[in-house]
N, C-alpha and C positions, 0 to 999 in steps of 0.2 A: 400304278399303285392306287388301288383304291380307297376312298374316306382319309385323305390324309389331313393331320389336322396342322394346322399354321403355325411354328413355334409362337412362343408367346414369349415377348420382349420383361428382363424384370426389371422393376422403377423401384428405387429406395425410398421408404420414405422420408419425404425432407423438412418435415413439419417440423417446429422447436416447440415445443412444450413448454410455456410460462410457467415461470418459477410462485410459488403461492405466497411471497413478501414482493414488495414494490419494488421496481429497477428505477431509479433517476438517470436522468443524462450526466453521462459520464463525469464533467468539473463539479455539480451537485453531489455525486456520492465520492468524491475526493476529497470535495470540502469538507464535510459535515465528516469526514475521514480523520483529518488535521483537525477539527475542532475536538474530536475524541467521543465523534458520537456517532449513533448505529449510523452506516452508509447507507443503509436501504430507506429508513424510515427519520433519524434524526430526531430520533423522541428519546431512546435512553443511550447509555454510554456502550462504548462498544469494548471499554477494557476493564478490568477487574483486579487490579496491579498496575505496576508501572507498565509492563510490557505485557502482560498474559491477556489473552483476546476473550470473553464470555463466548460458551458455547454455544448461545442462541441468544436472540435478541431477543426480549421480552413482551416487547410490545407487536413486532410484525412477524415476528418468529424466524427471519434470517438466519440459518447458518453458519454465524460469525464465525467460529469454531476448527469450521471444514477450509477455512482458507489460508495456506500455506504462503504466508510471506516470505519465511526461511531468510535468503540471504538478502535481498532486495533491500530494505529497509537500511541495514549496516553502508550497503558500497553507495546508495542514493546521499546517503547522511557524510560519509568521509568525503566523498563527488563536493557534497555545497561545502562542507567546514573546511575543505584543503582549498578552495576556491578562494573562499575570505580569508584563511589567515594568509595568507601567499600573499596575497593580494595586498593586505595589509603591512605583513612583513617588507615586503618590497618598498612600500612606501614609507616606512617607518626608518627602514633602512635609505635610503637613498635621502630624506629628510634629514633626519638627527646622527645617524650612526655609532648608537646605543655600544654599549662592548656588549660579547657574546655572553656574558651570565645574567645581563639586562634583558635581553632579546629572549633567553631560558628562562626567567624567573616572569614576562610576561604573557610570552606566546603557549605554554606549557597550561598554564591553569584556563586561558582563555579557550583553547583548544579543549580541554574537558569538558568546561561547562558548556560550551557550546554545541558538541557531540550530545552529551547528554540532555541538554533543554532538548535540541532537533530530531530525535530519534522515535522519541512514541508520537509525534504528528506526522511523522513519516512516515509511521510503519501504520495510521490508521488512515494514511491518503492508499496507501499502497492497497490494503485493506478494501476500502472506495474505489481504487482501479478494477481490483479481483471479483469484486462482486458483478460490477457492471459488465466486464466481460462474462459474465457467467462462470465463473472457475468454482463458483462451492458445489457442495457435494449435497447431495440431497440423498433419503432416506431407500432411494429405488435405485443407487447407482451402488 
């Protein structure tokens, strides 16, 4: 066979394309997550309610918006508050030995507020996870 030509091997490209807002290392854009402020840049807030996330960060123009924390935030938040009140319970109980409408009328509201304080620093570390691995969505995807 004559002129034959050499298959030719295909290579993906494996480049990553920087995002056009700053990436921090990963504990800095979790921090500044939990503090309630952009993860990327840490100059304005990253929420706009108690829970609702701004669609774009103002200042570096992050994506806030595109990042789906969904269930994460909730089972991280029950994970710590059932950690302490248990932990507390236990001790509470094994110390005094409260009757059980003492133990209700304590651990019940304590359990709220503490769900509720832990929940939007959660869900803007979580927030600061997402970003840093690259999970938002940019305007070509």
């Amino acid at each position: 066979m004559p002129d034959q030509i050499p298959p030719v091997r295909w290579q993906p490209d494996r480049t990553v394309a920087q995002p056009a807002w700053p990436v921090p290392p990963l504990l800095t854009a979790m921090g500044r997550g939990i503090l309630g402020r952009c993860p990327a840049c840490g100059q304005t807030r990253c929420f706009q309610g108690y829970l609702k996330v701004v669609p774009q960060c103002s200042a570096c123009t992050a994506p806030l918006g595109s990042l789906r924390a969904d269930d994460l935030p909730p089972y991280v938040t029950i994970f710590i508050v059932g950690h302490v009140i248990i932990g507390l319970m236990v001790w509470v109980e094994s110390t005094w030995r409260p009757d059980f409408w003492v133990q209700a009328a304590l651990w019940l509201p304590i359990s709220l507020v503490l769900t509720l304080a832990l929940l939007r620093p959660v869900k803007g570390g979580v927030l600061g996870l997402m970003l840093r691995l690259g999970l938002a969505k940019t305007d070509d995807e």
